[in-house]
GUPAPA-919217 format. One line per field, with one value per atom (N, C-alpha, C, O): residue number from 1; atom name; y, z negated, x negated. Coordinates in steps of 0.001 Angstrom, whole numbers, plus 500000, padded with zeros to 6 digits. Layout:
REM residues N
num <- [NUM:...];
atome <- [CA:...];
y <- [Y:...];
z <- [Z:...];
x <- [X:...];
REM end
This chain:
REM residues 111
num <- [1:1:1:1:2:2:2:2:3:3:3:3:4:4:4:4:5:5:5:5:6:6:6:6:7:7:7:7:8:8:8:8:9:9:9:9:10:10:10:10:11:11:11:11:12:12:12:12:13:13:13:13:14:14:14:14:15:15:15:15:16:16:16:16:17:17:17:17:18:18:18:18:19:19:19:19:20:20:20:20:21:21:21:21:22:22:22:22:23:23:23:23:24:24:24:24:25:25:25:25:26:26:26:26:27:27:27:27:28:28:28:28:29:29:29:29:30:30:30:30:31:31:31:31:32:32:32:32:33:33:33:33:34:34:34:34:35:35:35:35:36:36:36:36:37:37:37:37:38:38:38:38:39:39:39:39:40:40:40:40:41:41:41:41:42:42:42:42:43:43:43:43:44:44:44:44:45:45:45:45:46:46:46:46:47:47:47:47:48:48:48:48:49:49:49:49:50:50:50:50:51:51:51:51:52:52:52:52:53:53:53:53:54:54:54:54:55:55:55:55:56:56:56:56:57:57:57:57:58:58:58:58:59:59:59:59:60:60:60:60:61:61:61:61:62:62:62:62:63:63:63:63:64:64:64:64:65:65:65:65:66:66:66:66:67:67:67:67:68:68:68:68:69:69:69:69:70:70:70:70:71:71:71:71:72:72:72:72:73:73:73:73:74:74:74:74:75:75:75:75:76:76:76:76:77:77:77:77:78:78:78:78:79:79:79:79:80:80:80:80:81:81:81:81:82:82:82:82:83:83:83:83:84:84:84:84:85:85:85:85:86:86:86:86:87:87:87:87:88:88:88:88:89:89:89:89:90:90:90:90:91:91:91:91:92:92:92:92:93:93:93:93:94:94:94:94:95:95:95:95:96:96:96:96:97:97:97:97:98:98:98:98:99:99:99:99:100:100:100:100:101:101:101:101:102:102:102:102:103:103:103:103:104:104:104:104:105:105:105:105:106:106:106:106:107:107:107:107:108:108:108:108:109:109:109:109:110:110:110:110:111:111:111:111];
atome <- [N:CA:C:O:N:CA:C:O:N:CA:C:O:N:CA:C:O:N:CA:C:O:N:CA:C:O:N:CA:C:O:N:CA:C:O:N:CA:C:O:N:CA:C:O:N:CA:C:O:N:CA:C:O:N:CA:C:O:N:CA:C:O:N:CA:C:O:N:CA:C:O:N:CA:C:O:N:CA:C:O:N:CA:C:O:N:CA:C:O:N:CA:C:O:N:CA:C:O:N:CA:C:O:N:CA:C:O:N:CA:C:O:N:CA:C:O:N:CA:C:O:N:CA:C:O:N:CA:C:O:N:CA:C:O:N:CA:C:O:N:CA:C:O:N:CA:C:O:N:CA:C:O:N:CA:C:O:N:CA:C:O:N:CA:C:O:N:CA:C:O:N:CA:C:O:N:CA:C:O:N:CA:C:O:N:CA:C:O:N:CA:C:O:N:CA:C:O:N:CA:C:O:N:CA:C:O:N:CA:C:O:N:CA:C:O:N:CA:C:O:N:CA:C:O:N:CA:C:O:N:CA:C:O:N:CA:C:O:N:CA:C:O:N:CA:C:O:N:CA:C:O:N:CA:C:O:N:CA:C:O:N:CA:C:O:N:CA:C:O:N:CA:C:O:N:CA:C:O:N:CA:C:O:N:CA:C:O:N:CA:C:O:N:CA:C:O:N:CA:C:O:N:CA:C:O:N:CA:C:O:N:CA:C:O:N:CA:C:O:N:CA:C:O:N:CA:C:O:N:CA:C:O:N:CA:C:O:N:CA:C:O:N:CA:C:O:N:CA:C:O:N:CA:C:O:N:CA:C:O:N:CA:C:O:N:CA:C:O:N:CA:C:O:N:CA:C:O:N:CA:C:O:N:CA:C:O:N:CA:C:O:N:CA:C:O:N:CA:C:O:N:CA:C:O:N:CA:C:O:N:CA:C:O:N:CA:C:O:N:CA:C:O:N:CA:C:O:N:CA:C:O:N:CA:C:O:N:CA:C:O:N:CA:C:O:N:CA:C:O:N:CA:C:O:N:CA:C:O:N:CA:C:O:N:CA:C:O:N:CA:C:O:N:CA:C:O:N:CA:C:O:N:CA:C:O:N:CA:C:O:N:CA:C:O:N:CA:C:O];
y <- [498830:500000:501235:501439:502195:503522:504694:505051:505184:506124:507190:507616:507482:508356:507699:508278:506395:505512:505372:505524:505114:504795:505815:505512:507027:508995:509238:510414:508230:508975:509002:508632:509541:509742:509058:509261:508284:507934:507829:507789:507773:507880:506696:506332:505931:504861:504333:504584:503569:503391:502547:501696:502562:502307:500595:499649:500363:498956:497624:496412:498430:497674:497690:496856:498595:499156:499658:499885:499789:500088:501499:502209:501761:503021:503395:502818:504984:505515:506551:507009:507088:508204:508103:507466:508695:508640:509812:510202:510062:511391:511639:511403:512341:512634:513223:513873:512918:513956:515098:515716:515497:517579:518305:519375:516901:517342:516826:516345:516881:516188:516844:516307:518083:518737:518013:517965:517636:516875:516227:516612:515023:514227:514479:513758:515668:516357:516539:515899:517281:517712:516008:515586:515145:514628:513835:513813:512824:513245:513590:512874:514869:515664:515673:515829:515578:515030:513625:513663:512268:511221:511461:511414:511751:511831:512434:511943:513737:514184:512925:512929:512025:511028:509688:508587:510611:509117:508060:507339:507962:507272:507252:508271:506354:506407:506104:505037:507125:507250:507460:507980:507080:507612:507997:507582:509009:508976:508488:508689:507773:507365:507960:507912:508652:509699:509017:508843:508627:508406:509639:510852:508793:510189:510605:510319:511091:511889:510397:510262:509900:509058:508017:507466:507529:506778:507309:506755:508548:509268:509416:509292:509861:509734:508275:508211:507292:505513:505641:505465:506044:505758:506236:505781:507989:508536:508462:509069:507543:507141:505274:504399:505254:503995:502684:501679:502605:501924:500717:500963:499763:498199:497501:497748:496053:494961:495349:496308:494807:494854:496362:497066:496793:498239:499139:500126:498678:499868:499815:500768:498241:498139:499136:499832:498874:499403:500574:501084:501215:502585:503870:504884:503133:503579:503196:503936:502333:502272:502944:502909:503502:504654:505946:506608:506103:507470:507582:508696:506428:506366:506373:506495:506255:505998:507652:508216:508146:509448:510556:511281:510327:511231:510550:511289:509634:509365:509533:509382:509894:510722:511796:512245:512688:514381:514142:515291:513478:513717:514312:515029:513658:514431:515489:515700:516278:517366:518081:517811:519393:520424:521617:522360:522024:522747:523935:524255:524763:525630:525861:526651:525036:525531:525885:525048:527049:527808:527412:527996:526191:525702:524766:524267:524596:523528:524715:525814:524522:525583:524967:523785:525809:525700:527164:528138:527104:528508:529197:530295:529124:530010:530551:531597:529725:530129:529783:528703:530332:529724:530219:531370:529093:529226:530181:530036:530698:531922:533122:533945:533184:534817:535744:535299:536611:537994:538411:539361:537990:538536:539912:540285:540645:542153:542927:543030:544150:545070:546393:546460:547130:548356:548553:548143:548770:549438:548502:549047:547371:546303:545072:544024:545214:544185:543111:543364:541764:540941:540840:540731:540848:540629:539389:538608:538895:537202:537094:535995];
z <- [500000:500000:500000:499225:501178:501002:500009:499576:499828:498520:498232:497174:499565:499727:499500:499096:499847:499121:497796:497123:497593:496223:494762:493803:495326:494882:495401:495684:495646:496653:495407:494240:496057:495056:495634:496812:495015:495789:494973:493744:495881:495249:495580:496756:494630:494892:493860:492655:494586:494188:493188:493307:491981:490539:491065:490637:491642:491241:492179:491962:493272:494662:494220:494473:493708:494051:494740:494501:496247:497343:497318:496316:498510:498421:499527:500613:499085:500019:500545:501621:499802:500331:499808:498768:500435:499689:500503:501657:499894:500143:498915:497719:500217:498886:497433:497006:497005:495567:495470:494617:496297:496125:497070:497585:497313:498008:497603:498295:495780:495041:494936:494388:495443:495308:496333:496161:497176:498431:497714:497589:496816:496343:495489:495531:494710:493885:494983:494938:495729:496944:497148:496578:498082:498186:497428:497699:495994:494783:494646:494564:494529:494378:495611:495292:496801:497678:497602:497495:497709:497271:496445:496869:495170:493913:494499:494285:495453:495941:496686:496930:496900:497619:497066:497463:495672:494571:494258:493274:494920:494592:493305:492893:492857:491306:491714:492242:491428:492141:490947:489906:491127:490243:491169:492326:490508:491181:490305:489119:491354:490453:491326:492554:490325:490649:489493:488324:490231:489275:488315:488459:487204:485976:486243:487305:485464:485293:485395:486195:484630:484316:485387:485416:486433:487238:488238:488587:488702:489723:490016:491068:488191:488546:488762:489425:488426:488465:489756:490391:490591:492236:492734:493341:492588:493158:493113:493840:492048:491477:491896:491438:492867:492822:492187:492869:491079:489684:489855:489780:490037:490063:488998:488437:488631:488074:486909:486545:486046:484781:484442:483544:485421:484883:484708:484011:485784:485560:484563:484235:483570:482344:481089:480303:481279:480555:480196:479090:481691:481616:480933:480237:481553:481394:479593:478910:479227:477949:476619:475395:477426:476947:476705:475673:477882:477919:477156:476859:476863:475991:474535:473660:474287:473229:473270:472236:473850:473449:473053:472068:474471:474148:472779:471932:472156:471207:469741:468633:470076:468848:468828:467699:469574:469016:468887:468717:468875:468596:467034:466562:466686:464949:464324:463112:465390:464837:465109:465880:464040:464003:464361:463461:465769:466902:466225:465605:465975:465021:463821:463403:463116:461660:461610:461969:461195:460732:460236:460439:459500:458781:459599:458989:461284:462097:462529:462557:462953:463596:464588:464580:465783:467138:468320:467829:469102:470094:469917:470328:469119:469307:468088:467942:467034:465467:464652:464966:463850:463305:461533:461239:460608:459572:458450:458575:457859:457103:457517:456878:458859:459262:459412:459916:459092:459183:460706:461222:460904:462938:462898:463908:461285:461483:461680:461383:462635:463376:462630:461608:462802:461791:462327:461304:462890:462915:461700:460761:461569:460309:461380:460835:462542:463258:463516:463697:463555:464133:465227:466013:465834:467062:467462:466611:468845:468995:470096:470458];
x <- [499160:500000:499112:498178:499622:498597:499074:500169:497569:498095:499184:499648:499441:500270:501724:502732:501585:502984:503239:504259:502338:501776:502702:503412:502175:502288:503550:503780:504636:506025:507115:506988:508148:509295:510177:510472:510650:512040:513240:513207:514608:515467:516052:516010:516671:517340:518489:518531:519382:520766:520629:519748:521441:521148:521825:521163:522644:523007:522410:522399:521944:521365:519569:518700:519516:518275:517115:515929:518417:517728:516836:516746:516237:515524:516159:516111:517141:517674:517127:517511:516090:515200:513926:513761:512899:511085:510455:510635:509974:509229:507849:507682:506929:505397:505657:506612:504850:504978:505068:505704:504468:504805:505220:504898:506620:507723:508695:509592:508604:509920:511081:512044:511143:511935:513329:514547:512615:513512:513974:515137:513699:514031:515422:516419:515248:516149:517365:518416:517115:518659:519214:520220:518330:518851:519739:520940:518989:520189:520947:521945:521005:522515:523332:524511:523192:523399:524522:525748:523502:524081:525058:526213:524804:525968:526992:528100:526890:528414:529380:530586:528497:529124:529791:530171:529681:529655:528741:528903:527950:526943:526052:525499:525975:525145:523605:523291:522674:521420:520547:520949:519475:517955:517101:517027:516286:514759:513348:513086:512553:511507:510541:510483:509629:508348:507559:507903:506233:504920:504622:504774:504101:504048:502313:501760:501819:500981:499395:498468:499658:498820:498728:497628:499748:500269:499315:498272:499825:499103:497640:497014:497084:495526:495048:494013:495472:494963:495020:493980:496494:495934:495309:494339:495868:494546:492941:492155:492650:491119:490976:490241:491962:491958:492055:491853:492315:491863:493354:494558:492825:493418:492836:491768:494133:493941:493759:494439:492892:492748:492168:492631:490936:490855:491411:491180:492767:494171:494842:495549:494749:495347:494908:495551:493566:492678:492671:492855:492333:492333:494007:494059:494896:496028:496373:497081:495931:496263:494927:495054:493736:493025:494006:494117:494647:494876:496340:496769:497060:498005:497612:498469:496450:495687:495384:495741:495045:494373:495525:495666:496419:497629:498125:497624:498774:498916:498194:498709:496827:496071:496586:496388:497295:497049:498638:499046:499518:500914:501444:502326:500504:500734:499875:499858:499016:498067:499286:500207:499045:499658:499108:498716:498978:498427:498847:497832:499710:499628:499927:500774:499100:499378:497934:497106:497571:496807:495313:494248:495603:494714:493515:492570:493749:493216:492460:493014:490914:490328:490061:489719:490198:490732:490123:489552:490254:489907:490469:490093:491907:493152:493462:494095:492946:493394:492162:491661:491665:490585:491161:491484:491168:491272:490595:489379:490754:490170:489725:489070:490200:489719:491060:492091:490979:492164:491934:491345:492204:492632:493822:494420:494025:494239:493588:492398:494766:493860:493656:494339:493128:492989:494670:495219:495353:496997:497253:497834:496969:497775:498591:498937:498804:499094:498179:496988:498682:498263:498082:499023:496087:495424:495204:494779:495436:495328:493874:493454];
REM end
């Protein structure tokens, strides 16, 4: 399958599971009309678009077991920061750094 298949969107009928439409990825928008489209017709439709993580494995080529691998790194990583608390004050960061007064001589807060 070529990559560009691979990276497609398609829309297809929820009980058949045919594919009634496919189109590239960053031309999902098609995908969306057509959807709404179908549904005017009654049709009970989904679209399936590769996620984020999907996309880079093909686009990097990554098969078989290294695609297991790899994809369950990056579920691993995103799953570390789910419980940091990105702004609470106390995490020093580029954006907030704990114990400094980031007031301005007016008395407002400078970011």
């Amino acid at each position: 399958m070529s990559l560009a298949r691979k990276n497609s969107v398609q829309v297809v009928e929820k009980q058949s599971l045919e594919v009634l439409f496919e189109c590239p990825l960053s031309e999902i928008e098609k995908a969306y009309q057509q959807a709404k489209d179908y549904e005017s017709m009654d049709l009970d439709v989904e679209i399936r678009a590769p996620g984020s993580t999907e996309t880079l494995l093909n686009t990097l080529g990554i098969q078989g077991r290294d695609r297991q691998l790899f994809a369950q790194s990056i579920e691993e990583e995103i799953d570390s920061h789910q419980d940091e608390e990105i702004f609470n004050e106390e995490i020093d960061s580029c954006c907030v750094k704990s114990g400094v007064d980031n007031t301005g001589p007016d008395g407002n807060k400078s970011h």
